[in-house]
PyMOL commands that place a pseudoatom at each C-alpha (Angstrom):
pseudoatom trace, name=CA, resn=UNK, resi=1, chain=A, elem=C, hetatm=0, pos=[-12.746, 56.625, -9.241]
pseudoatom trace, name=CA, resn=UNK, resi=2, chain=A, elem=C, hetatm=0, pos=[-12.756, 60.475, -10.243]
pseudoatom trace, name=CA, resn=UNK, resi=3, chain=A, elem=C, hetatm=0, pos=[-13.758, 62.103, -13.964]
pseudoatom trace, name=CA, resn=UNK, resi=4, chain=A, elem=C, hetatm=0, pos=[-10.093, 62.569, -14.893]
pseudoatom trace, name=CA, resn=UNK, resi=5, chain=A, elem=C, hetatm=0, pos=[-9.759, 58.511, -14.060]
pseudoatom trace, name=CA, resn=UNK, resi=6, chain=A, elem=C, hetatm=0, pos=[-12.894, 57.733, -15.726]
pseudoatom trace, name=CA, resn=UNK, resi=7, chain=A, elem=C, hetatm=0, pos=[-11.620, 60.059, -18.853]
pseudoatom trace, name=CA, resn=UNK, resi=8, chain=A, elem=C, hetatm=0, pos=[-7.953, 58.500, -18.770]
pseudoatom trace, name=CA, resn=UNK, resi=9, chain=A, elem=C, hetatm=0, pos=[-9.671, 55.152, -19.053]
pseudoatom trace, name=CA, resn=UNK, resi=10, chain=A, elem=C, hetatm=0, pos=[-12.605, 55.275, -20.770]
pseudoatom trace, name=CA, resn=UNK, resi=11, chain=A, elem=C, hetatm=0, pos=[-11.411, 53.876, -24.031]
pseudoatom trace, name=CA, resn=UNK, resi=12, chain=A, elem=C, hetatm=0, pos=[-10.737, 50.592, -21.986]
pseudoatom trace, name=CA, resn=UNK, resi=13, chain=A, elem=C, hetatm=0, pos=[-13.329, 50.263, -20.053]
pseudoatom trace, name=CA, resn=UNK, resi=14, chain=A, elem=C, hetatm=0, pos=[-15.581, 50.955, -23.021]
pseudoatom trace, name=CA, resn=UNK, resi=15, chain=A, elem=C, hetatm=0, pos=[-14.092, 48.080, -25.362]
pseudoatom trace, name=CA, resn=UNK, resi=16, chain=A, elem=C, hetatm=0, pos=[-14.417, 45.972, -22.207]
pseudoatom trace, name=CA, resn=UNK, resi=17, chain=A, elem=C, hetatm=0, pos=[-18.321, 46.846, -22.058]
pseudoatom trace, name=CA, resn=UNK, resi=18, chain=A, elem=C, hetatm=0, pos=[-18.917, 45.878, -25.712]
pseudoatom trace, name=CA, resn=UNK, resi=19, chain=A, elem=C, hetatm=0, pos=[-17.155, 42.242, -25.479]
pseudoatom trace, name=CA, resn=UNK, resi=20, chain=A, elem=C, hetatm=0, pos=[-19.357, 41.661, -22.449]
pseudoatom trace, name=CA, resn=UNK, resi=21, chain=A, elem=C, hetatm=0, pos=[-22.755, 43.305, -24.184]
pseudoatom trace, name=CA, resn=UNK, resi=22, chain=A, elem=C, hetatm=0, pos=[-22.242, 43.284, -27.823]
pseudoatom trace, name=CA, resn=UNK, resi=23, chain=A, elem=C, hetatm=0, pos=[-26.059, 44.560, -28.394]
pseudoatom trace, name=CA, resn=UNK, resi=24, chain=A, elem=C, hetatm=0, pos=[-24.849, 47.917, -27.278]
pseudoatom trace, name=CA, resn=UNK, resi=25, chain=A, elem=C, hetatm=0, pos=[-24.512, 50.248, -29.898]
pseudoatom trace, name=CA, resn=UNK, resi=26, chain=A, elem=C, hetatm=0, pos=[-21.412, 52.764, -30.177]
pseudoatom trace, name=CA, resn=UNK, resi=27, chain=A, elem=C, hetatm=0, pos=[-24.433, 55.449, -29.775]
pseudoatom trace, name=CA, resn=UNK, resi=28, chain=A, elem=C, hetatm=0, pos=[-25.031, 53.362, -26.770]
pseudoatom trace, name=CA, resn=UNK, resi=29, chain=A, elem=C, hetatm=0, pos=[-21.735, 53.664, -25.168]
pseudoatom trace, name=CA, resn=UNK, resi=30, chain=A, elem=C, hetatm=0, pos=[-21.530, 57.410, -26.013]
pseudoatom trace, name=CA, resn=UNK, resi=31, chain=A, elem=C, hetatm=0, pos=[-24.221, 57.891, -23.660]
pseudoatom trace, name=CA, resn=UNK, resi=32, chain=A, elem=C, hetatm=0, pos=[-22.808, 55.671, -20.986]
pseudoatom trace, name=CA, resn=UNK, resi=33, chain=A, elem=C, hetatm=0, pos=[-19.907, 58.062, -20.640]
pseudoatom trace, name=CA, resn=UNK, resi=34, chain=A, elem=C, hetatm=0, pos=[-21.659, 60.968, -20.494]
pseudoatom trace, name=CA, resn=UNK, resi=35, chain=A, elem=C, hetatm=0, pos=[-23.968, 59.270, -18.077]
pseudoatom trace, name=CA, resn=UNK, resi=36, chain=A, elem=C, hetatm=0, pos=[-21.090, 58.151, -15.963]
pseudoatom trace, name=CA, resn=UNK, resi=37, chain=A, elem=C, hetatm=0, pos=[-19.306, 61.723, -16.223]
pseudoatom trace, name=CA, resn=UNK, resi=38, chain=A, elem=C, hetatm=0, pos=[-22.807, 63.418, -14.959]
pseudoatom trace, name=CA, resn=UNK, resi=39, chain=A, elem=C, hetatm=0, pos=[-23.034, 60.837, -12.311]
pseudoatom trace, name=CA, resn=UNK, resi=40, chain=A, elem=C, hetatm=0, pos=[-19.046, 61.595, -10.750]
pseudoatom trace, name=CA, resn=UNK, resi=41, chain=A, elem=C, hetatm=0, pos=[-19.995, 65.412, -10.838]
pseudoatom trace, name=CA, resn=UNK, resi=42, chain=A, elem=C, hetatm=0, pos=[-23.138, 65.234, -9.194]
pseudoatom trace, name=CA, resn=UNK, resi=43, chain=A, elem=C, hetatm=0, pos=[-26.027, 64.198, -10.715]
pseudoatom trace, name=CA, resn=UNK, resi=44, chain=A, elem=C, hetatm=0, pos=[-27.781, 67.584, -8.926]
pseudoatom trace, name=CA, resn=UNK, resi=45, chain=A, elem=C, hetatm=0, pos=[-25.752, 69.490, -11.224]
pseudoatom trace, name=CA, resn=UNK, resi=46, chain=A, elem=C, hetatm=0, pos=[-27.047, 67.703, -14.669]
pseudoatom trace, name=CA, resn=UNK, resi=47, chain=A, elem=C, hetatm=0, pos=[-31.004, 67.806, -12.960]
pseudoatom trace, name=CA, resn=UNK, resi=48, chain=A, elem=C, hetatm=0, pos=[-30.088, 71.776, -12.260]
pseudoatom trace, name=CA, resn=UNK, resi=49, chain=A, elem=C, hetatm=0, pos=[-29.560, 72.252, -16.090]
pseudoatom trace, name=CA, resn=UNK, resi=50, chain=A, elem=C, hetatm=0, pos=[-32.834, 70.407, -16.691]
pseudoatom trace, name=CA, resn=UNK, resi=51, chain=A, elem=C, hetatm=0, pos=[-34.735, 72.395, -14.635]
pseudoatom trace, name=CA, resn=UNK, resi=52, chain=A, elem=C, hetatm=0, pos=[-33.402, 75.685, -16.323]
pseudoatom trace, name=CA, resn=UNK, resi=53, chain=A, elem=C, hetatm=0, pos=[-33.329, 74.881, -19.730]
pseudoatom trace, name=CA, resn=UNK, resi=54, chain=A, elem=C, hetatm=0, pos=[-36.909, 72.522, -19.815]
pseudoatom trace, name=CA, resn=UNK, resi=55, chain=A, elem=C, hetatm=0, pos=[-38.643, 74.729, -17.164]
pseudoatom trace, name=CA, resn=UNK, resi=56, chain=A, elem=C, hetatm=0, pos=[-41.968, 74.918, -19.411]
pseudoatom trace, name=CA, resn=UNK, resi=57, chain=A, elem=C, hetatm=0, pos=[-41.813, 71.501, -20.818]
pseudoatom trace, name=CA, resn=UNK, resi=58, chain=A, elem=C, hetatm=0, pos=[-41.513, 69.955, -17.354]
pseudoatom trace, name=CA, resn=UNK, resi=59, chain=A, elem=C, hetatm=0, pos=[-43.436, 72.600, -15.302]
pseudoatom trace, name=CA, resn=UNK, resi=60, chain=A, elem=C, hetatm=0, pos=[-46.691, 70.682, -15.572]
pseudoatom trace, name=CA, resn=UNK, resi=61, chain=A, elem=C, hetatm=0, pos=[-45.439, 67.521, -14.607]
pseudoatom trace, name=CA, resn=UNK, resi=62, chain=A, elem=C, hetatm=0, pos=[-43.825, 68.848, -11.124]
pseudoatom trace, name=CA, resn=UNK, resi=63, chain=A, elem=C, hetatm=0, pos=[-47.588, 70.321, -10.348]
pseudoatom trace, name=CA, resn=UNK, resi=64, chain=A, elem=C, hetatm=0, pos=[-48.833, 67.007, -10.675]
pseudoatom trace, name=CA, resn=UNK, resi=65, chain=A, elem=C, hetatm=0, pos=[-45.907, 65.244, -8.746]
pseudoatom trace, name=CA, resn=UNK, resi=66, chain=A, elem=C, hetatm=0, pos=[-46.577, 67.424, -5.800]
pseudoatom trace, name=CA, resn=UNK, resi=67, chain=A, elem=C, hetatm=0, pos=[-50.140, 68.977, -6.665]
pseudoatom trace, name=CA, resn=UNK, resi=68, chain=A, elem=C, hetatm=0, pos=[-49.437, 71.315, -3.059]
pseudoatom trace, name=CA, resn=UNK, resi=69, chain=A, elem=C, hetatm=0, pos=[-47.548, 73.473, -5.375]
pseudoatom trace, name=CA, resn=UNK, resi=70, chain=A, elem=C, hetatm=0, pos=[-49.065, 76.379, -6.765]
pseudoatom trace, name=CA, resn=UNK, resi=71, chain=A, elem=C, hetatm=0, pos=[-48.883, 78.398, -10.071]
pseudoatom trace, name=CA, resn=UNK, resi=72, chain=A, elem=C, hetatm=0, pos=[-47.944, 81.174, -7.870]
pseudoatom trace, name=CA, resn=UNK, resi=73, chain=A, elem=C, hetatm=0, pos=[-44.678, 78.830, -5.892]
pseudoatom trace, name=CA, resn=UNK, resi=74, chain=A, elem=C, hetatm=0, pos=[-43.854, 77.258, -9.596]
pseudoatom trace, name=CA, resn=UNK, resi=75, chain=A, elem=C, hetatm=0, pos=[-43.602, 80.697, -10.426]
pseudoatom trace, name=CA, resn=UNK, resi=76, chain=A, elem=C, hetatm=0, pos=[-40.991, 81.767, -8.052]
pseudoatom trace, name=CA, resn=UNK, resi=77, chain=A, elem=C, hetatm=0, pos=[-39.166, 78.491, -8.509]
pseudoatom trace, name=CA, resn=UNK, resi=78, chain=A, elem=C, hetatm=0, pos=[-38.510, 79.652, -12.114]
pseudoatom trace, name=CA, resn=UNK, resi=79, chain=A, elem=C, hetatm=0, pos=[-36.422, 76.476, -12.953]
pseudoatom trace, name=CA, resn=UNK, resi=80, chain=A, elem=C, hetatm=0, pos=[-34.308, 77.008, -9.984]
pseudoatom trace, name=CA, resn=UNK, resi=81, chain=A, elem=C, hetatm=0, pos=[-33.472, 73.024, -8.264]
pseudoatom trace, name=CA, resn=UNK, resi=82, chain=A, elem=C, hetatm=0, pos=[-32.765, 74.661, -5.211]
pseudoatom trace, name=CA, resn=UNK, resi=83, chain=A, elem=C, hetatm=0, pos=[-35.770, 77.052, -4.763]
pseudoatom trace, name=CA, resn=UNK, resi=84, chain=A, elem=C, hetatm=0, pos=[-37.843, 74.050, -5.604]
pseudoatom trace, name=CA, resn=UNK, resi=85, chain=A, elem=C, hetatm=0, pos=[-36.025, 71.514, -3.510]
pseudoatom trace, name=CA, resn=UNK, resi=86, chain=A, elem=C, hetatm=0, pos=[-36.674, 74.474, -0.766]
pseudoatom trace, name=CA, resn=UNK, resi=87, chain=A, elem=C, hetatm=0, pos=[-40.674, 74.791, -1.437]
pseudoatom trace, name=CA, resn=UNK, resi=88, chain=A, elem=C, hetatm=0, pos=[-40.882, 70.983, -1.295]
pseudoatom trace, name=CA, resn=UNK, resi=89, chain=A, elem=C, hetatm=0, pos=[-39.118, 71.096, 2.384]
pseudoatom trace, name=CA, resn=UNK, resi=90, chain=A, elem=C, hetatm=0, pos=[-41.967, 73.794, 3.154]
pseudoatom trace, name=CA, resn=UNK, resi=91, chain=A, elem=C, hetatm=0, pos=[-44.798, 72.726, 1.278]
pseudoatom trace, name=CA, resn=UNK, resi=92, chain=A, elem=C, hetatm=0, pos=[-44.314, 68.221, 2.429]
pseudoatom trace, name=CA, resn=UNK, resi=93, chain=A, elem=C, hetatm=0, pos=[-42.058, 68.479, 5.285]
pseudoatom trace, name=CA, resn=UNK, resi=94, chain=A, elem=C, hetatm=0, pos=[-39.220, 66.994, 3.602]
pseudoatom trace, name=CA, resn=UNK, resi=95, chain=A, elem=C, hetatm=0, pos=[-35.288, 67.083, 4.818]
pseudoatom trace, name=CA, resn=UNK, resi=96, chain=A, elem=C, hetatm=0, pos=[-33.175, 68.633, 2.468]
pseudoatom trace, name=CA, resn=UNK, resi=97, chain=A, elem=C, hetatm=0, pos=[-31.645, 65.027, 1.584]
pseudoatom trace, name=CA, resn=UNK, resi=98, chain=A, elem=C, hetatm=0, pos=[-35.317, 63.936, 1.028]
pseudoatom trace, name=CA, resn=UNK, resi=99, chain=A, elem=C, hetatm=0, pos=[-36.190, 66.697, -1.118]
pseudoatom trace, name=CA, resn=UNK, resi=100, chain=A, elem=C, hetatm=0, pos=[-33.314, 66.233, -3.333]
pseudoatom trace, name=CA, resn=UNK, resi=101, chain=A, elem=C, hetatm=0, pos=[-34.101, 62.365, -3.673]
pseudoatom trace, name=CA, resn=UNK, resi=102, chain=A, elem=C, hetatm=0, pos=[-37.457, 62.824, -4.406]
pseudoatom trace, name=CA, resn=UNK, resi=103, chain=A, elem=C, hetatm=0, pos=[-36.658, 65.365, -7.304]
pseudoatom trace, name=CA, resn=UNK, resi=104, chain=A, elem=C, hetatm=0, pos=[-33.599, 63.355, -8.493]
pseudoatom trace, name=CA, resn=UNK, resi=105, chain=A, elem=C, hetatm=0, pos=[-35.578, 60.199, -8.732]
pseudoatom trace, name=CA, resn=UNK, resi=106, chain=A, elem=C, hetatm=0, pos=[-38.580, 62.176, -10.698]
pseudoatom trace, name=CA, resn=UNK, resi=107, chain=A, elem=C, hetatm=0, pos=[-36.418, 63.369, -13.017]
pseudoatom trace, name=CA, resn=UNK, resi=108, chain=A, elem=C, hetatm=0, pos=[-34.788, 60.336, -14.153]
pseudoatom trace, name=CA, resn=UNK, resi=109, chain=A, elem=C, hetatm=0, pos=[-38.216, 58.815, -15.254]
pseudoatom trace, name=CA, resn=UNK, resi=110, chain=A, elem=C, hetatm=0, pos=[-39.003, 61.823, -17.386]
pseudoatom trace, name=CA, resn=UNK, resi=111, chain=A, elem=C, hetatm=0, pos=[-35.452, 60.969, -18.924]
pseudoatom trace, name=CA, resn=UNK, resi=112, chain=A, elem=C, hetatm=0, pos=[-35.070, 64.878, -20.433]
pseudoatom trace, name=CA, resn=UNK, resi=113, chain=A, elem=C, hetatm=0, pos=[-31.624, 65.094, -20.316]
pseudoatom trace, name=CA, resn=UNK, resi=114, chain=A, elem=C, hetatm=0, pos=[-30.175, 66.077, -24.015]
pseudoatom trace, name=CA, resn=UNK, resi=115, chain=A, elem=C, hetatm=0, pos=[-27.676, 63.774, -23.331]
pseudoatom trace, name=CA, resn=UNK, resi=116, chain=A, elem=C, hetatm=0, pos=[-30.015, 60.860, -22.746]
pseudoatom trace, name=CA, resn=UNK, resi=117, chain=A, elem=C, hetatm=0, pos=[-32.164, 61.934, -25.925]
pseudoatom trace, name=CA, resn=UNK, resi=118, chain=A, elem=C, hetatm=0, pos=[-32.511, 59.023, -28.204]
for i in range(1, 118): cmd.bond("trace and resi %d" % i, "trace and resi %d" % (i + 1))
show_as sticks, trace
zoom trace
């Protein structure tokens, strides 16, 4: 399924999700579409825009996720996902795939993601 299939039919497909979980809010289901439109792009492309625009809020935390990394290499990341995903290749030894994982998986726990904001 693509974004214009998921657009075409998301009226649908959301009425269908609040028979089957009527707990869900319509705030809820707002951010289930958004979610699911992130996810068919990429979701590299919505962790890209929280790198850039939460670069200082989130700076701290990636020192401590891979402590290797210096002020100096957080400095040259500047925000960029794939300068970082490139020092963490260097710096651990990771593929490229591996890298991108890791980072992808770090950033979902942090949940930063104006879209996700509660």
């Amino acid at each position: 399924m693509n974004e214009d299939i998921l657009k075409g039919q998301w009226t649908q497909i959301r009425g269908q999700i609040k028979e089957w979980w009527s707990v869900l809010t319509d705030d809820d289901l707002d951010k289930m579409g958004r979610v699911a439109q992130f996810m068919l792009k990429g979701e590299s492309n919505m962790n890209e825009d929280i790198l850039k625009d939460q670069w200082t809020q989130i700076r701290g935390q990636i020192k401590e996720w891979w402590s290797v990394l210096t002020d100096d290499d957080l400095d040259k990341i500047n925000g960029r996902r794939d300068r970082l995903i490139g020092m963490l290749q260097k710096k651990y030894g990771f593929t490229k795939e591996e890298a991108a994982r890791e980072l992808d998986d770090h950033l979902a726990q942090l949940k930063l993601a104006p879209t996700m904001a509660h």
